[in-house]
N, C-alpha and C positions, 0 to 999 in steps of 0.2 A: 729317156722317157719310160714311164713304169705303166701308167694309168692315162687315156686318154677317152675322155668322154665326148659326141659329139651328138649336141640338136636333141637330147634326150629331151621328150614330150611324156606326160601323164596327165590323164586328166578323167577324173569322178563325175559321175552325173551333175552332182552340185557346185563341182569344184574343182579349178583348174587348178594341178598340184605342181608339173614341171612344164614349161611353153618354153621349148626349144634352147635347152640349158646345154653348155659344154664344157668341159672344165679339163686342164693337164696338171698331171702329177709327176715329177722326174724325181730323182733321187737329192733327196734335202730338202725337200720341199717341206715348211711345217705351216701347215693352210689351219685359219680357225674356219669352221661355217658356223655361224649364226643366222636366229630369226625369229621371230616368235614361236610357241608352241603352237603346233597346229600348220605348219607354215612348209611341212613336207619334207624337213630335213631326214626323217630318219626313212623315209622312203625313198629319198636318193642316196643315201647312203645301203638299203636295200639293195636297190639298182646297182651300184658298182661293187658291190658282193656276189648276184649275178643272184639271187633268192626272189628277185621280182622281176618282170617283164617290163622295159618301159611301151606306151603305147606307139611311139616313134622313135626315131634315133637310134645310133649304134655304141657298143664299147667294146674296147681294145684293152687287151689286160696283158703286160709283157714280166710278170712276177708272181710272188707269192703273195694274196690279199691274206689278210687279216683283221677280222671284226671282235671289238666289245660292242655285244649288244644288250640292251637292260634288261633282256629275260633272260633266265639260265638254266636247264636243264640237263646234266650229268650223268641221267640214268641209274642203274646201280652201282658207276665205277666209285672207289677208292678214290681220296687228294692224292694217294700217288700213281695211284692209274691214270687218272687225269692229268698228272704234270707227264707221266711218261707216252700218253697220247700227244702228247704238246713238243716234244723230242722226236715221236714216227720220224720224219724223213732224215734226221741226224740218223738214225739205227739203220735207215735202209742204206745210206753212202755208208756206212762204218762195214756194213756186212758184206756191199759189194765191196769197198778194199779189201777185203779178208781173201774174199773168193779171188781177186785181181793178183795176191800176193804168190798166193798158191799158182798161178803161174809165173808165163814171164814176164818182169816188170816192163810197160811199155806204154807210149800215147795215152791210152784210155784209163790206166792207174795214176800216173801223173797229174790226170784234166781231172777224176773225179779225187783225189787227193787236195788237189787247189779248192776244190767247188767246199768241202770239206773243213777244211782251215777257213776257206773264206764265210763261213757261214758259223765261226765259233766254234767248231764240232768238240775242238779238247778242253773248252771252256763250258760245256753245256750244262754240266753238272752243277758245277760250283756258282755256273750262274744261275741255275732253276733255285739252290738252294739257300743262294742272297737275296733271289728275290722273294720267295716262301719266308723268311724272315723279316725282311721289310714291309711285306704286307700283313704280320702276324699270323700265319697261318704254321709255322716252321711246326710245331709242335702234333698237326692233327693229319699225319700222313696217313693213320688207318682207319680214318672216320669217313662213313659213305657222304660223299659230296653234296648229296642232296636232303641230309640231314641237318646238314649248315644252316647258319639262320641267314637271313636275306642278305645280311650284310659282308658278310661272310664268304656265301655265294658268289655276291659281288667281285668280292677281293680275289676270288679262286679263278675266276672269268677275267680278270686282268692279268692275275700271273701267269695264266697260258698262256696269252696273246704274247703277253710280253715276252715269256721264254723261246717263244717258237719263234721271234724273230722275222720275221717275215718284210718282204721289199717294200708295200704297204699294207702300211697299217692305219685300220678306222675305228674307232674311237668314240662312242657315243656315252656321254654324261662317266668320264671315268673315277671322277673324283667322290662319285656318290658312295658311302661309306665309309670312306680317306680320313681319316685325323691329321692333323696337323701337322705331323712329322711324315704320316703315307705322303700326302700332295708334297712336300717339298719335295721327297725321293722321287717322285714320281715325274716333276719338275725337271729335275736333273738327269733321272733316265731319259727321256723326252728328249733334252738337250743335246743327249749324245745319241741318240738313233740318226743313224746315215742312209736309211731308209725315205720316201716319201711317206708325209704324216698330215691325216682331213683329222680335225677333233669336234666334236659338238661339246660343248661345254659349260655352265652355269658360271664358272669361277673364272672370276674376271682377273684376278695375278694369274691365274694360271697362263691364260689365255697372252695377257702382256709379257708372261715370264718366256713362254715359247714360240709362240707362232710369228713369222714374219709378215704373213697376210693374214688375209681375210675374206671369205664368199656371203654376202648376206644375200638370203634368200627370201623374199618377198612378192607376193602376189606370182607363183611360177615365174619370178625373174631372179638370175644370181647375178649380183655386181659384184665385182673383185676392189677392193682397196688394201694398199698399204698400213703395214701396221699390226698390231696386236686390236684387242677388242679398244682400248681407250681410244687411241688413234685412229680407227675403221668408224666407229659412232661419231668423233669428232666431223673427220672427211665427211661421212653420209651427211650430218644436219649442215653441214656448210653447202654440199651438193643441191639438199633441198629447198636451203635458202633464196642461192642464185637462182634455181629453176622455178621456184616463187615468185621470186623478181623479175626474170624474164619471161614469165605469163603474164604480170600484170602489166609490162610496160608494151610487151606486142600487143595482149588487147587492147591497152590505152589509144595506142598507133592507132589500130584497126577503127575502133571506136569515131576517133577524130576524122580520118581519111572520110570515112563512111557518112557522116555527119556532114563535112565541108564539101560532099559531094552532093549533097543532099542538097546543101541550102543555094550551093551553085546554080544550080539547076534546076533550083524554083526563080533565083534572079535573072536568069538567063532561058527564059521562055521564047524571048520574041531576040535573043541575043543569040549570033551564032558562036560569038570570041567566049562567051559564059560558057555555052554550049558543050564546046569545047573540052573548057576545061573541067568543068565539072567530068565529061568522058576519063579525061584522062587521070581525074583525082579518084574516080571508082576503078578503072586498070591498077593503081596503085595498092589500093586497099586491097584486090582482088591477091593480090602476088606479095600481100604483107604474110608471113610463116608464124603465128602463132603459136607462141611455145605451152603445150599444158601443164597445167597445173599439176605439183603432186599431187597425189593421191595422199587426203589426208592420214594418218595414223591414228589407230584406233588406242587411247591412250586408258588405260584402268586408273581408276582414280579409288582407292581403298579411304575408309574411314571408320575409328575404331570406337566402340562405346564404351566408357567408362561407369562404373557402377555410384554406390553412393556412399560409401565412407568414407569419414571426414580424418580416421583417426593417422596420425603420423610415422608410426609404425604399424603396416599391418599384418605383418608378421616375424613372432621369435622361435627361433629354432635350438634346443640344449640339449648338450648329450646326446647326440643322433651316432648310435652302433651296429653296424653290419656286418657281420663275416658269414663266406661260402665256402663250407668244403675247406676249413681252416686257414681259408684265405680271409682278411684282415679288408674289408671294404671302406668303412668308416667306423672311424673311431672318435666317441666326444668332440664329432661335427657342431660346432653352434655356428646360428644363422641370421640376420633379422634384414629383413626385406622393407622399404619405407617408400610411400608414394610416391609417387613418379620415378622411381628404380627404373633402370634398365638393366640386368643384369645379366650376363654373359656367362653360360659355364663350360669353359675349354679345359678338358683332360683328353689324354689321349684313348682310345678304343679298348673298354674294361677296367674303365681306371674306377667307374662306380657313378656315372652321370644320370645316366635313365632311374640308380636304384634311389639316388638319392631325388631326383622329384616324385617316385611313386610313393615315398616317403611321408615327404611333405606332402602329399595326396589323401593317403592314409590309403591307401591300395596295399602297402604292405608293412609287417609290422617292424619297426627295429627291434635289436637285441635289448636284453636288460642285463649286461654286466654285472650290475651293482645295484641290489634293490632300495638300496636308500639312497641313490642319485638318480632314480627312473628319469626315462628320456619324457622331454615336453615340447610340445607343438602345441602353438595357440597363434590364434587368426582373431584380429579385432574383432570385434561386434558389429554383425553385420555386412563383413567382407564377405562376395561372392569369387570363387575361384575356378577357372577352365582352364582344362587340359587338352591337348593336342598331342597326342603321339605319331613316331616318324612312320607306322604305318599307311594308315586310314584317317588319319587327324583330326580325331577328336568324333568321325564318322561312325554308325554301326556296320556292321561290315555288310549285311544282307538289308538293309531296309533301304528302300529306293531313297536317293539325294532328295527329293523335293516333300515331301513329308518331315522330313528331319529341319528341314530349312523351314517350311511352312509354318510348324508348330513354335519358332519363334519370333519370326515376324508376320503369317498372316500369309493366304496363300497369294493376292496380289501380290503384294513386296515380296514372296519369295521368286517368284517369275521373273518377276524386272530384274530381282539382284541377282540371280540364277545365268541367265542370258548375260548380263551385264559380265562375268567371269566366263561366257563363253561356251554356255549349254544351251542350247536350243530347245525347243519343246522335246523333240524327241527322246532327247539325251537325260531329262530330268528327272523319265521314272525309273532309271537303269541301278543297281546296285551298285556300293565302292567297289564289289569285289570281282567288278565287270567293268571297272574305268583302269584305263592304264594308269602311270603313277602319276606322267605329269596331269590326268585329268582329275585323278584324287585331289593332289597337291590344291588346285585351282578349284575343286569343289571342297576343301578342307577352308580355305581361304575367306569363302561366302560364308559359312559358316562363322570361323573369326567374324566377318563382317557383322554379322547377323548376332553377336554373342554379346550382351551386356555384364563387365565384371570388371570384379575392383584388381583383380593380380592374376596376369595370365601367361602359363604355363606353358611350352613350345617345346618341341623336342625334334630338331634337326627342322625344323621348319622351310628349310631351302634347298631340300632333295625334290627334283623331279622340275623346278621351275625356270622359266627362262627367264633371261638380263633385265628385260621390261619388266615382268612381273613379279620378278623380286626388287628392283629400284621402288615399285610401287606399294610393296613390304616393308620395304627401311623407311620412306617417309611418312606411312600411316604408324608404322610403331615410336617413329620419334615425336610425331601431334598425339597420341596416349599417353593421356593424363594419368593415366593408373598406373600399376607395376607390372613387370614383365621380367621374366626372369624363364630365358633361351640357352638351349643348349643347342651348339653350333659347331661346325671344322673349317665354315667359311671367313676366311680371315678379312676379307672385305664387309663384309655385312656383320661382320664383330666391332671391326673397327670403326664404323657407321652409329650403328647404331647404341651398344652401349655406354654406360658412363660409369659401371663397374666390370670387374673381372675378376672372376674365379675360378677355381681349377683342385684338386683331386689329388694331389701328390701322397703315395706310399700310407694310404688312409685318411691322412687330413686335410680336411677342408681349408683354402689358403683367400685371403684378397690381395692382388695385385696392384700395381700401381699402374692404373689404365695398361693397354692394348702392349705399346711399349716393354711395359714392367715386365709382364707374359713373356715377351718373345727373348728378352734379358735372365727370366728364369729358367726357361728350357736353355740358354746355353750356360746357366749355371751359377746365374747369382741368386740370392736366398733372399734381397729383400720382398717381404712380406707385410702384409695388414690383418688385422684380426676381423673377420668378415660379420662378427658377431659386435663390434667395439660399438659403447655408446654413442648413439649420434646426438646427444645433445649441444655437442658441439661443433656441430656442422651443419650447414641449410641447404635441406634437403632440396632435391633440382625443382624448380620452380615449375608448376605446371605449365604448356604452351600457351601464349598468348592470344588471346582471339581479339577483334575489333568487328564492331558494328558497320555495317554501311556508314554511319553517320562520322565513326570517330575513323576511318579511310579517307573519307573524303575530306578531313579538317588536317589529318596528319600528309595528304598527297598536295593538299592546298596549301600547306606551311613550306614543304619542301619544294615547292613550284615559285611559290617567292621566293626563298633561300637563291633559288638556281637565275631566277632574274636580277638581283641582286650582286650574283657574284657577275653575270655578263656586263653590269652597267658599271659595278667598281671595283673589279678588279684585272688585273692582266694576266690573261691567261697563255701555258702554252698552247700548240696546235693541239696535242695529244688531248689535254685538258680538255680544248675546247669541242671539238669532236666528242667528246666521254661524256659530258654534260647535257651537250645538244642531245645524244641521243635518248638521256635519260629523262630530260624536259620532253622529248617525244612522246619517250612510253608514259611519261606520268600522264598525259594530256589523252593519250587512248584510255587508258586506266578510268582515269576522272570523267571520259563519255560510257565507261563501262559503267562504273557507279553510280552516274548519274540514271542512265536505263534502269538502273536492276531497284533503285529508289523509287521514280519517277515514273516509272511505264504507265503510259494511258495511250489507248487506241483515238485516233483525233484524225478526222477529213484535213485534206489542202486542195489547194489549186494549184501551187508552183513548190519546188523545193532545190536547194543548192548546196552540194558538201564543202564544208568548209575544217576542214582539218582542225581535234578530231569528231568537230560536231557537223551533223545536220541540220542547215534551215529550213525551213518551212512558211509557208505565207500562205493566207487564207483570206478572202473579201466578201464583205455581204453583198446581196444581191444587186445595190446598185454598181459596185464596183468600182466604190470610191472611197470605201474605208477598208484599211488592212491592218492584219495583224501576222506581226515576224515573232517562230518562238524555234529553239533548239526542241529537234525529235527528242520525247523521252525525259522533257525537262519541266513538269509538272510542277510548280511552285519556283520556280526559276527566274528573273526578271525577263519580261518580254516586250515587244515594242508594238507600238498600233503608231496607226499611220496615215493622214488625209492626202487623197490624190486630187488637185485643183489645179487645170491649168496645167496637166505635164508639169507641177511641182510637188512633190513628196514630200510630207511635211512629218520627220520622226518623233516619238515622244518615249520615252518610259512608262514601263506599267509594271507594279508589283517593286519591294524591296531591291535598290540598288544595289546596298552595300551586302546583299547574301550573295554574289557574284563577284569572284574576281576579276581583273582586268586580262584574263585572255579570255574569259566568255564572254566579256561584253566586247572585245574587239571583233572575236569571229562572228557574234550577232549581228554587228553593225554592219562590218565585212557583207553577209549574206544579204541583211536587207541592202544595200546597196548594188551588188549583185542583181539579184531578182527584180528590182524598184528598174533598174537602166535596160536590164537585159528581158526580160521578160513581160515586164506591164506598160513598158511606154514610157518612162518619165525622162524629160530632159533636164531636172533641178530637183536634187535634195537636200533638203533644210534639215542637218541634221542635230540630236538633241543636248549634244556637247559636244567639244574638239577631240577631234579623232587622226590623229597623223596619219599618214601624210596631209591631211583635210584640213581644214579650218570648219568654221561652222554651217559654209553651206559648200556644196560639191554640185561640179556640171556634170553631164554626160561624160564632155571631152576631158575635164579631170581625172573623172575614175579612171578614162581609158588608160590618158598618159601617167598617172599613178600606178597601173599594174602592169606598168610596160606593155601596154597592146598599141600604142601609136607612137609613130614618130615620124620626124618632118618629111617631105618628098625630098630624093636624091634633086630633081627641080628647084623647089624653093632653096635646098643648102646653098645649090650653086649659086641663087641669086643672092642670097643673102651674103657670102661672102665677096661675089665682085661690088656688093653695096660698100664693105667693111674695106676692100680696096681702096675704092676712090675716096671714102671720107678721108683713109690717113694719106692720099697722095694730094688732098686739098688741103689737109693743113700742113704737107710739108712746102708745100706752094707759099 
């Protein structure tokens, strides 16, 4: 055991961050924590660094911690001052051997010799200097550390960590800055640390590639599951399911008990045996354990707006030449970008990505090689284009977040959409260059939101965000209609989301052959696409499809026949039949969703009855002999009226039959039947066509023994079979 946390408690005036969390770290252990941003992870990770106090609870620290934290400040040291602070306690055991030698060798040379070797001591060099190389950094050991650019900084705040080795190591967003060849090395260092290892993380291979568990942190609670992130989210919504299901089924319980005690013991007034039991039907509800419900998830629902060019390329790029400092950036880059593009640009870090979208920006200028081949950028007619850079994205740096949002949708909608990513009022008038990153990120986002354009520009757009709110990134980018054209390191949200790939190799611009292609050319095959080549012979990706209420509900109604159709003629397996069933379910919740979101009219009743997945409803005029049965929400919908004569209910249709399929007219009939026996008194319904189990008229004791609520007395069976005795013992007479 390295790390043992126990009953850690934190809690903010508005918000409780840790309720009584504990967590073990022994040696191998590689733990992911997730959670939403905002959800207190880096404050518990705080905590078992020892740089915050929690408000309760204790830790036990039995090694060396080590933190990557996403601030970074170096001071005036050197990269190699800095890696050489990251060696200190390797220098201090080298210098006591020295002094230990100079005497005589014994015990205390021996233990700190082991401690020594065990800690890499003659390996320290050569490993500071593989890993300074695999992070890109090998080259800049006499540049002040804090002249670095962010990214950079980044990179230098993980090679310490990583060199100094340490028993645990924590880990916050390490991959930010990583190119694609960093994260796999990084992957594999990972692998081999024999250390305990907490990581917070955006990168979902990563997280699958390393960790054997997983801590999700939610509402100050941490549950522990099995697994990498895929497997951990899997377990969690299964968790949530059953604990769904077993809310609704204890309160169903409750409900009933509570009810049947109810009615007991109004029939049982002047009865002691009713009495009774009605007593002992409320002890039972009393000691039914109601399980609650989750806590719903607050889910972000992004949605992107597209501008209004129709034209099919809307943008060509020729001749595009860059060189720094007689380094060779691009060369005779051509480009052309076409509606609905999704386009991905993976190079590794310096390979020329940022220069080539400020390019196409017109932020800087390219080279002119050759002045009778000048480079050309042209954008349709009419194409609007935005930028997002991996700073402040697309933000000014000093102007408060909600003026900047306001001024394009309006200061209402910027409010709503503001909060809705998770700004408060307070938070709204604050500057980017006073929000951490993942709050940029998330106010960079609304923006996106808020941003009407025909081709839009990204640059590392998935530094700083969590799991959920980048899933909720990949699927508003795949419904945009427009182009998009991102540069990224994240290999999951490349392979997500686009449908081209390009990359940056030794100056020139390349297309690959999907995600695939990519990872085949870094290990060194050459096929290649010309990323400029005419698309006229190719169709271009179709915009996303949208459907009206009207054309859901004829497409959910087609497929709801389909699915009765295959139960009446065909033989199905179990598996089958199960798979179907449940998707005739959902279609049938669906088809009461769109029927509401059509139909909604606010309307009085007097009685109503759920009838899966619709509501009835019934309503009578004043005498309270004429009624009318319609589905909640089903305004234009066929409905029934109904004459009450005599304790006999007499059904009729009202309104177009055939705009109704035969599962809402069975659950209508269902419901008035229901309501007609159970609530108003009727002993005979006449109803207005044959309805299985029914014929055309139903008694009370029909419907009962139709829904299974009656069957014979143990009494009568008896008689009725010593009846069925003696008849066959008279005719064997």
């Amino acid at each position: 055991m390295l790390l043992r946390a126990t009953l850690l408690s934190l809690i903010y005036p508005d918000k409780i961050i840790l309720e009584q969390v504990s967590l073990l770290l022994s040696a191998g252990d590689k733990v992911a924590l997730t959670g939403r941003n905002g959800s207190g992870k880096t404050s518990l990770l705080k905590i078992l660094m020892q740089q915050q106090k929690p408000d309760s609870g204790w830790l036990e620290v039995f090694g060396r911690v080590g933190w990557l934290a996403q601030d970074h400040d170096f001071a005036d040291l050197t990269v190699q001052q800095v890696m050489l602070g990251a060696l200190a306690h390797l220098r201090l055991l080298e210098e006591k051997l020295r002094q230990l030698e100079q005497q005589t060798v014994g015990l205390e040379w021996s233990e700190t010799l082991e401690a020594f070797e065990l800690l890499g001591g003659y390996q320290a060099e050569a490993r500071a200097a593989a890993t300074l190389e695999a992070l890109g950094l090998a080259g800049m050991l006499d540049r002040q550390a804090n002249s670095l650019s962010g990214g950079e900084r980044t990179r230098l705040a993980l090679a310490v960590v990583l060199i100094a080795q340490p028993e645990v190591l924590l880990l916050d967003e390490p991959t930010n800055h990583l190119d694609i060849a960093m994260r796999e090395w990084l992957e594999r260092r990972l692998l081999e640390y024999s250390g305990a290892l907490l990581i917070v993380s955006h990168d979902r291979r990563l997280l699958d590639a390393v960790c054997k568990e997983t801590l999700h942190l939610e509402r100050g609670v941490l549950t522990r599951y099995a697994g990498g992130y895929s497997k951990s989210r899997a377990a969690r919504l299964e968790a949530r399911r059953i604990q769904a299901k077993a809310s609704k089924l204890s309160g169903f319980e409750l409900r009933r008990l509570q009810g049947a005690a109810k009615t007991v013991a109004a029939w049982g007034v002047n009865n002691a045996k009713l009495a009774k039991r009605a007593k002992a039907l409320a002890s039972r509800a009393e000691r039914v354990a109601v399980v609650e419900a989750p806590v719903r998830e607050r889910l972000l629902r992004m949605s992107l707006q597209s501008g209004q060019a129709n034209a099919k390329v809307l943008l060509r790029a020729e001749r595009i030449a860059k060189t720094f400092a007689g380094r060779v950036i691009l060369e005779k880059a051509d480009l052309r970008l076409r509606l609905g593009d999704r386009v991905a640009l993976l190079a590794p870090n310096g390979a020329g990505k940022t220069t080539l979208l400020r390019i196409l920006l017109g932020d800087l200028a390219p080279d002119l090689p050759n002045p009778l081949e000048p480079p050309e950028i042209r954008y349709a007619d009419g194409t609007s284009v935005a930028y997002f850079d991996q700073t402040f994205h697309g933000l000014e740096r000093d102007k408060p977040v909600f003026p900047q949002i306001a001024a394009r949708v309006g200061e209402r909608s910027a409010k709503a959409l503001l909060g809705r990513y998770g700004f408060p009022p307070e938070m709204q008038t604050r500057a980017p260059s006073s929000l951490s990153g993942g709050e940029r990120a998330r106010a960079g986002l609304a923006l996106i939101a808020a941003t009407r354009t025909d081709v839009l520009i990204l640059d590392e757009p998935t530094n700083h965000l969590d799991v959920e709110t980048l899933e909720a990134l990949e699927e508003a980018l795949l419904m945009y209609s427009g182009c998009v054209l991102f540069v990224t390191h994240d290999r999951s949200f490349a392979k997500v989301v686009a449908n081209r790939i390009l990359t940056i190799h030794q100056g020139q611009l390349l297309e690959l052959e999907g995600f695939l292609g990519y990872e085949r050319f870094r290990r060194g095959e050459r096929r290649t696409l010309d990323p400029a080549r005419l698309l006229e012979g190719e169709a271009a990706p179709p915009p996303p499809k949208t459907y009206t209420p009207e054309q859901q509900l004829q497409l959910l109604e087609e497929r709801d026949v389909e699915l009765e159709d295959l139960f009446l003629h065909r033989e199905l397996t179990t598996r089958e039949w199960i798979r179907f069933r449940i998707e005739a379910r959902a279609i049938l919740e669906r088809l009461s969703e769109l029927h509401a979101a059509r139909f909604a009219v606010p309307i009085e009743f007097d009685h109503f009855m759920k009838i899966r997945p619709l509501e009835i409803r019934a309503m009578s005029d004043e005498t309270g002999l004429t009624w009318q049965f319609w589905a909640k929400n089903s305004a234009g919908c066929p409905s029934l009226t109904a004459i009450l004569e005599q304790q006999t209910l007499t059904l009729s249709w009202q309104g177009q039959l055939k705009a109704a399929l035969p599962w809402f007219r069975r659950a209508l009939l269902r419901g008035a039947l229901g309501i007609g026996f159970e609530r108003i008194g009727a002993k005979q319904v006449v109803l207005p066509e044959t309805l299985e189990p029914f014929g055309l008229g139903c008694s009370q004791l029909e419907y009962a023994k139709a829904l299974g609520l009656v069957r014979k007395p143990d009494g009568l069976v008896r008689k009725t079979k010593k009846r069925r005795r003696r008849r066959r013992k008279a005719k064997l007479e």
